[in-house]
C-alpha positions as CSV (number, residue, x, y, z in Angstrom):
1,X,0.0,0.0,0.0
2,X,1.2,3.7,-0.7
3,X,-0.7,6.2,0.9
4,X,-4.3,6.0,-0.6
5,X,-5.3,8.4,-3.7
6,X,-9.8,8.5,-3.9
7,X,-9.2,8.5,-7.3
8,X,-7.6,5.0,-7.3
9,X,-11.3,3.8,-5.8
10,X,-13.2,5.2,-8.7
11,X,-14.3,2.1,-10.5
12,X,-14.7,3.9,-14.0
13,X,-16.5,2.3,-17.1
14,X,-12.6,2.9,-19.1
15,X,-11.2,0.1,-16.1
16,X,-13.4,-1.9,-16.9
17,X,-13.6,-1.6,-20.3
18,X,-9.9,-2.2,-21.0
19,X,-10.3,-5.4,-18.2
20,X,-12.9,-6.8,-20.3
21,X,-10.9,-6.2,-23.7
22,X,-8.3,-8.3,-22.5
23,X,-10.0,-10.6,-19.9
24,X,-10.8,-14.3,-20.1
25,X,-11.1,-14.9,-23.7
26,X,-7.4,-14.5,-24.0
27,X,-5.7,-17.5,-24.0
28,X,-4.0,-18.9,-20.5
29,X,-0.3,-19.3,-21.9
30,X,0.7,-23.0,-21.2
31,X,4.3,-24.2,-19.7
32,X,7.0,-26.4,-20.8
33,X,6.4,-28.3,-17.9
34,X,3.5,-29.4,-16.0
35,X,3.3,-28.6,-12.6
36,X,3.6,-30.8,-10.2
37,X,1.6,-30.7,-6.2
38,X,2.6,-28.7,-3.6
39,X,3.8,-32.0,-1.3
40,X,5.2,-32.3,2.2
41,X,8.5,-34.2,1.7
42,X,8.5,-37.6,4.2
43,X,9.8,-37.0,7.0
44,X,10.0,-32.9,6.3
45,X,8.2,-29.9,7.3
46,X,6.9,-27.5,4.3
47,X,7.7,-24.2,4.7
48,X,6.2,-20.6,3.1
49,X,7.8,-17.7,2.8
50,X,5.5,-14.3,2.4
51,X,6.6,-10.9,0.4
52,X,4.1,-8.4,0.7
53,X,4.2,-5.1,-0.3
54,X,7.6,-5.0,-2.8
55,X,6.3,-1.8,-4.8
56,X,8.2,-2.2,-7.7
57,X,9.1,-0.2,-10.1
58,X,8.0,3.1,-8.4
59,X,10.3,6.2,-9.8
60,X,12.1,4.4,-12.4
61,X,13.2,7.0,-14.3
62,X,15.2,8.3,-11.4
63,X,18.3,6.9,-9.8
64,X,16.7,6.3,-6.7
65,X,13.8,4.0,-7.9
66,X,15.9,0.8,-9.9
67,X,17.8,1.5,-5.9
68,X,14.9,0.7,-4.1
69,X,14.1,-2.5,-6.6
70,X,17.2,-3.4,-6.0
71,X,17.2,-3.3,-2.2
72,X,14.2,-5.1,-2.5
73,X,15.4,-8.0,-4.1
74,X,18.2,-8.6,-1.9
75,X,16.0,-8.8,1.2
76,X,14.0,-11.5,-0.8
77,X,17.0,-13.5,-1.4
78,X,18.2,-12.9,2.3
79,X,15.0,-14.6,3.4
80,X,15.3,-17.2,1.1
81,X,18.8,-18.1,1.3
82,X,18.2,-18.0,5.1
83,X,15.1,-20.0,5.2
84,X,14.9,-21.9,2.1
85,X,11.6,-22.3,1.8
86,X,9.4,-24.9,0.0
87,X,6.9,-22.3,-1.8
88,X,6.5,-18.3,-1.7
89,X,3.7,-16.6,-1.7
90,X,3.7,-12.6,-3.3
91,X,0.6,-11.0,-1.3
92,X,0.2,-8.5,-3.4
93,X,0.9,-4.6,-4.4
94,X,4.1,-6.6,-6.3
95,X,4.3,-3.2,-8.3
96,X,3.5,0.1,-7.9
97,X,1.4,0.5,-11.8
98,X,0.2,4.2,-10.5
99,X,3.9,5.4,-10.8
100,X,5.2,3.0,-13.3
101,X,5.7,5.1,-16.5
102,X,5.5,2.3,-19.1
103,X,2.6,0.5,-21.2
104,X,4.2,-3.5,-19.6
105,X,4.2,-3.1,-15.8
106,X,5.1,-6.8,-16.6
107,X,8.3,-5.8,-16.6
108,X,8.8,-4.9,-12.8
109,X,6.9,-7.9,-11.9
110,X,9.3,-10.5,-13.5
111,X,11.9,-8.1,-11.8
112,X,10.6,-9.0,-8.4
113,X,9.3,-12.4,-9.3
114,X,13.0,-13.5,-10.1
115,X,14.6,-13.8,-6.9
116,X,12.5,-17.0,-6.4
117,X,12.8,-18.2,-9.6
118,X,16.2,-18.0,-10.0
119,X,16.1,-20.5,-7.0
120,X,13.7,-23.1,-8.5
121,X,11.3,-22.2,-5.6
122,X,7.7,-22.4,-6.5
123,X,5.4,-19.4,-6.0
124,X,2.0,-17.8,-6.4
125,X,0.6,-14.3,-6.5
126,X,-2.4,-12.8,-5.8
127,X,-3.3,-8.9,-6.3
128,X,-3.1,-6.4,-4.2
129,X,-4.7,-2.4,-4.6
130,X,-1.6,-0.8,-6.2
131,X,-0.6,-4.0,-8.7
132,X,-3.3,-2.7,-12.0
133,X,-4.1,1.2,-10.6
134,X,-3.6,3.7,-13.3
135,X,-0.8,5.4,-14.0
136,X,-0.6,9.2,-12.0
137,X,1.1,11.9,-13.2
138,X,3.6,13.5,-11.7
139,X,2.8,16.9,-10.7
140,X,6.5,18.0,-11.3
141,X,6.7,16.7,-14.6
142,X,4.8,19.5,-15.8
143,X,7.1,22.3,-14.5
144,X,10.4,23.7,-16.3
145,X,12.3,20.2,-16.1
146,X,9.5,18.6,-17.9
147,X,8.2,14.7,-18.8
148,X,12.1,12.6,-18.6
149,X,13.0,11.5,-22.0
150,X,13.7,8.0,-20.5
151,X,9.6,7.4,-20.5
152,X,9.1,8.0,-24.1
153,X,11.9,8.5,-26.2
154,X,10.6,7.5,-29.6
155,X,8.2,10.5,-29.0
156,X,11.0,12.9,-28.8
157,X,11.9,12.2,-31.9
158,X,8.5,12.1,-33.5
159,X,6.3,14.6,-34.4
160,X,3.2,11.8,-34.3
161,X,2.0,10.0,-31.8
162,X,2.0,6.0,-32.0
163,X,0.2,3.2,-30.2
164,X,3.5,1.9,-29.8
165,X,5.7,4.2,-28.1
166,X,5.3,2.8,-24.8
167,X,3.6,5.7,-23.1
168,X,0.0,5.3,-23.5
169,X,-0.1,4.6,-20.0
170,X,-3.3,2.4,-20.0
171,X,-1.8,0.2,-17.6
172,X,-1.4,-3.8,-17.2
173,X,-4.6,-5.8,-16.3
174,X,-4.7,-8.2,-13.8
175,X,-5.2,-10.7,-16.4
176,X,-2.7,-9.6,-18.4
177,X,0.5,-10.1,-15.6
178,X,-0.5,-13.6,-14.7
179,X,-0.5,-14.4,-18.3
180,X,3.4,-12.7,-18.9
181,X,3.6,-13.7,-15.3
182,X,2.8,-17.9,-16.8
183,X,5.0,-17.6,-19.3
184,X,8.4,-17.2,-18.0
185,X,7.4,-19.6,-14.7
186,X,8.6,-22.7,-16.4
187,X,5.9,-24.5,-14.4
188,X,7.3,-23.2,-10.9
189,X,3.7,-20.3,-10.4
190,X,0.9,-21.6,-9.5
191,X,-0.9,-18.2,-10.2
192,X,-4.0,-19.0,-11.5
193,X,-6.8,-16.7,-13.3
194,X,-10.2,-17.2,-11.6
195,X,-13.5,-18.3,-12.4
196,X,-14.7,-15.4,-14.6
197,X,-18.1,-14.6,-13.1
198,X,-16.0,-13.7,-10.2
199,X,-15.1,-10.7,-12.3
200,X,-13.6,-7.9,-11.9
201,X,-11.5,-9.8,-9.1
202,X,-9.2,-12.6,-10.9
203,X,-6.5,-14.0,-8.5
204,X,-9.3,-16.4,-6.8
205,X,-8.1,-20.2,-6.5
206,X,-7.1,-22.7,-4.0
207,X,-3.9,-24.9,-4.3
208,X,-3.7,-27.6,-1.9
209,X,-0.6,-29.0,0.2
210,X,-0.4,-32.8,-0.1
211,X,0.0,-35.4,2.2
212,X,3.5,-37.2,1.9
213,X,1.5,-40.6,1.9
214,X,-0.6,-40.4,-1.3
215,X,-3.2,-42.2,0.5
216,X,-3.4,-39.8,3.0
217,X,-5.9,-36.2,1.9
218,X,-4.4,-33.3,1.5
219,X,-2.2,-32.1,4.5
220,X,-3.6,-28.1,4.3
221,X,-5.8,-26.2,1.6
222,X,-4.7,-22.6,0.7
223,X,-7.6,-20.5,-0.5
224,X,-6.2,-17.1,-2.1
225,X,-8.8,-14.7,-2.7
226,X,-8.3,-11.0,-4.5
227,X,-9.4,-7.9,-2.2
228,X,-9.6,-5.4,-4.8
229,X,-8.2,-2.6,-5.4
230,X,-6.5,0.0,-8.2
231,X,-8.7,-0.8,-11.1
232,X,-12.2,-1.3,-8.5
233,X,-13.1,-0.9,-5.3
234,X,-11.3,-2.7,-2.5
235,X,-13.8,-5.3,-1.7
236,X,-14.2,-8.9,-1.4
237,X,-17.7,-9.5,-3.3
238,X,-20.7,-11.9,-2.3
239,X,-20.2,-13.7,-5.9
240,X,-16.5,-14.2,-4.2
241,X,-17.8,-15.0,-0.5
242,X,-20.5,-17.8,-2.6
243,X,-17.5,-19.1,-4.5
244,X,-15.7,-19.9,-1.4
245,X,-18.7,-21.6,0.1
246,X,-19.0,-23.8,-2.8
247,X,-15.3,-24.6,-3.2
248,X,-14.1,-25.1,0.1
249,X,-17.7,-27.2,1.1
250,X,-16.9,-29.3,-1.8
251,X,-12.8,-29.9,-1.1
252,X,-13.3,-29.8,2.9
253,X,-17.0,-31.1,3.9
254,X,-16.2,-32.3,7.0
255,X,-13.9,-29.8,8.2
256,X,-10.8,-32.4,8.4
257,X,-8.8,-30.4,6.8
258,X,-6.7,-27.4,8.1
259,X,-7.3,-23.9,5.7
260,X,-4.8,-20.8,5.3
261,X,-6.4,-18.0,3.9
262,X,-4.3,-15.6,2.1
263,X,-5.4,-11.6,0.6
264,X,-3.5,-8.2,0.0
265,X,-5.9,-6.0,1.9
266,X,-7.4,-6.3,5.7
267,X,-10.7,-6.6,6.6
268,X,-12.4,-5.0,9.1
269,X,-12.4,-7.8,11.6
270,X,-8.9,-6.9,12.0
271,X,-9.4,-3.6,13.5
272,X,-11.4,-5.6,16.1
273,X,-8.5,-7.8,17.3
274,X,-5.9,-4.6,16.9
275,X,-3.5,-3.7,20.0
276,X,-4.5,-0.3,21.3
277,X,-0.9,0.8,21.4
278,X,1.7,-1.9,22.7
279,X,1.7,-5.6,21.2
280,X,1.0,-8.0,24.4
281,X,-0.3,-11.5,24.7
282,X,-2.4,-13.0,23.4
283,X,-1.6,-11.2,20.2
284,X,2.4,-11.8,19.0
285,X,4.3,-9.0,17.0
286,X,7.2,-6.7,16.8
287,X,5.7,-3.2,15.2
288,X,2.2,-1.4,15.7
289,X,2.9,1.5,14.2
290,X,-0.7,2.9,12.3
291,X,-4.1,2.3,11.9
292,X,-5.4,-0.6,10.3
293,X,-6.5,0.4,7.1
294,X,-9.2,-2.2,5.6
295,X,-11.5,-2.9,3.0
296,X,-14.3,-0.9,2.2
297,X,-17.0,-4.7,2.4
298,X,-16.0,-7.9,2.4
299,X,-20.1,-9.2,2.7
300,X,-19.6,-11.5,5.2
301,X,-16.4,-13.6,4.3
302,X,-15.8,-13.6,8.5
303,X,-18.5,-14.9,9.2
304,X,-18.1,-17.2,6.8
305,X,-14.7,-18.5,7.9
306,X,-15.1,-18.1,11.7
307,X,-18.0,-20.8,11.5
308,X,-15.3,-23.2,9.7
309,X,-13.3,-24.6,12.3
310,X,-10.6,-25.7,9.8
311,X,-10.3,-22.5,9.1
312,X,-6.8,-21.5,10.8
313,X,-5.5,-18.3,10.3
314,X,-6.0,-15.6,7.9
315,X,-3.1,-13.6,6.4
316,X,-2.8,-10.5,4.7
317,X,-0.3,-7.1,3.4
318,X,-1.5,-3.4,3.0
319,X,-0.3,-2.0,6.5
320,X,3.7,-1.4,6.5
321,X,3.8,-0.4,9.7
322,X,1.8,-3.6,11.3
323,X,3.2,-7.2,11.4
324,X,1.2,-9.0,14.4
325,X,-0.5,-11.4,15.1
326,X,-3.7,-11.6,17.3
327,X,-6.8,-14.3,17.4
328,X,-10.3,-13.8,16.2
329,X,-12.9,-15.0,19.0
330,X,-10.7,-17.7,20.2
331,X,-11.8,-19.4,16.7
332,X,-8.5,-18.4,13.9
333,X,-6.0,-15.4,14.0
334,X,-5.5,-13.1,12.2
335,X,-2.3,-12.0,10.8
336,X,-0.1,-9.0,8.9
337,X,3.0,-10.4,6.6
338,X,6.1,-8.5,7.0
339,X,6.5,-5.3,4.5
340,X,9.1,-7.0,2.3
341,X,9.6,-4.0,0.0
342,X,11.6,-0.9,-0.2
343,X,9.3,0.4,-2.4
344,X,6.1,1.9,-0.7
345,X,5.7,4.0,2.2
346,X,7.6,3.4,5.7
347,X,11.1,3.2,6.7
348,X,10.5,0.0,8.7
349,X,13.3,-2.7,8.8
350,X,12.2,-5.3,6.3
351,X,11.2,-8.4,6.5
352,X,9.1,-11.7,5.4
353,X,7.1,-13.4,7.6
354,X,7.3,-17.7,7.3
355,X,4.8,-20.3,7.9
356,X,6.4,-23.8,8.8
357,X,3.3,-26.6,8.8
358,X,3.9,-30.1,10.1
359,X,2.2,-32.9,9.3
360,X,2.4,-35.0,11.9
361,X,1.2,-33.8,14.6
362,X,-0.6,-31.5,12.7
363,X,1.1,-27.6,13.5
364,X,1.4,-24.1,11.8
365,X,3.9,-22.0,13.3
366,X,5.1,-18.8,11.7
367,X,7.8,-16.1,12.3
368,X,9.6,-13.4,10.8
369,X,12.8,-13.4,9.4
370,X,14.5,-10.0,8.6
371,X,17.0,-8.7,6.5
372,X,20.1,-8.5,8.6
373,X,19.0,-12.3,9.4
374,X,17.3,-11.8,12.7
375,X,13.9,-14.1,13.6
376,X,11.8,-12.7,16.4
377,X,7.4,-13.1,16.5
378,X,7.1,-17.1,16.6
379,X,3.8,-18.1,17.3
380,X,1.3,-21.0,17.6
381,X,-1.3,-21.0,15.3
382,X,-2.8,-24.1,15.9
383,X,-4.3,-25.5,19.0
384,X,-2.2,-28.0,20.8
């Protein structure tokens, strides 16, 4: 999250339009490889790491924005060097498309995608409120030093415009970055476009965690669920909150099976369970340092999961400045990742915050792992 902009929330008939152009009737690119499941390794414990909030590509027609990108992607492979995960999940706001000056925000998002990928580390992303928001013009690029040449430079030496020049500015759809997201994976994301009457939201989809004994069900389902945000309201919608009934009552009737829920922006509950000022038991966390800032509706999606008793925690970005921990009427918690980025707003040491489930017994524990290497916030997120 950067500090909010009311024109971001406008949901205008040109979003939508330009959504719907290139929306589901493009074709999903396919891989090299086939994926394979997400599987505990015998004997093993699978890990997840969380980046939230990486902002990239903010100012990078300046020295000091490819700077930031950079710092950014060393704390990523800090974290993973350090931790060496199993999978990664990127919680959205991967990029910053209101400041990035150039028609393929794809770009920046393979940029900050590569760190994992370069590793052979599976991932998935989801959407957050800053990842398709429309380009905003710089205020200063209208006085005497004018637009940089770097944006558009076949324009400065043109004397006609062309659809081609790379600064139309419409922006990347959703759509559109899992697609050139897909096609440099080589079968390693498990992004996936959602069902499209879920539309205008996109990054809906569970992946589960298998058991090491294939006879066994799956060890943990991760629903990820897109809160909206830059292109429409930040919302999670009742065609979303019914999709999730469906799904997870078909894949989980009886409950048996543990849930993680993962989304970029906070819902209200959280303001509920928030510290007042210091972090003490029973919530677990190092900084508290703003308000929680959450969606506009999320039409009953907590209710919804606080009557699912395999639902287990809940897990989302947006809030630099938070990174706790605290439960939800004794029933899940309710947790903030670890801003990852040095993009964004917030000087905050950065961080990633890691899941670690184990089979048998059954048992989530996360922490945070920092950049200079440091783990502090362990916590329990599953009843012993």
């Amino acid at each position: 999250m950067m500090k909010r902009s009311s024109s971001l929330l406008i949901f205008t008939v040109l979003s939508l339009t330009l959504i719907s152009a290139v929306g589901w009737e493009l074709s999903i690119p396919s891989t090299t490889t086939a994926r394979s499941s997400l599987r505990v390794r015998e004997g093993s414990r699978f890990k997840i790491a969380i980046f939230a909030d990486l902002h990239f590509g903010e100012d990078s027609w300046t020295d000091w924005g490819p700077r930031q990108d950079a710092n950014s992607v060393n704390v990523m492979s800090k974290v993973l060097d350090a931790e060496t995960p199993d999978f990664v999940v990127y919680l959205g706001d991967v990029v910053t498309a209101n400041n990035i000056a150039i028609q393929n925000a794809s770009l920046f998002w393979d940029k900050a995608i590569s760190p994992t990928r370069d590793r052979n580390i599976p991932w998935t992303s989801l959407f957050g409120n800053h990842d398709d928001a429309s380009f905003v013009w710089p205020l200063d690029w209208f006085s005497s030093s004018g637009i940089p040449p770097i944006i558009c430079p076949s324009v400065s030496n043109s004397s006609s415009w062309s659809s081609d020049d790379g600064c139309g500015f419409r922006g990347t759809t959703r759509v559109e970055l899992i697609q050139e997201e897909l096609k440099a994976a080589n079968a390693l994301s498990y992004s996936t476009i959602g069902p499209k009457e879920l539309w205008p939201s996109v990054s809906n989809y569970v992946i589960p965690v298998e058991s090491s004994d294939d006879s066994k069900p799956a060890v943990a389902l991760m629903y990820f669920l897109d809160s909206g945000g830059g292109s429409y309201p930040e919302v999670i919608s009742n065609a979303q909150v019914e999709w999730f009934k469906t799904k997870s009552n078909t894949l989980n009737p009886d409950l048996s099976i543990p849930e993680l829920i993962f989304w970029h922006i906070p819902s209200k509950a959280y303001k509920k369970v928030a510290p007042r000022l210091w972090i003490t038991r029973p919530c677990v966390g190092s900084i508290n340092k703003e308000r929680v800032d959450a969606q506009e509706a999320e039409n009953g999606m907590m209710r919804v999961l606080e009557k699912r008793s395999s639902v287990k925690a809940v897990f989302v970005g947006h809030n630099h400045g938070l990174d706790w921990c605290c439960p939800y009427k004794d029933k899940l918690w309710l947790c903030f990742a670890r801003h990852t980025g040095y993009g964004g707003y917030g000087n905050w040491p950065r961080g990633s915050r890691i899941l670690e489930i184990t089979e048998v017994p059954f048992r989530i524990k996360s922490w945070i792992r920092m950049e200079d290497g440091t783990v502090h916030s362990e916590v329990n997120l599953t009843s012993d």
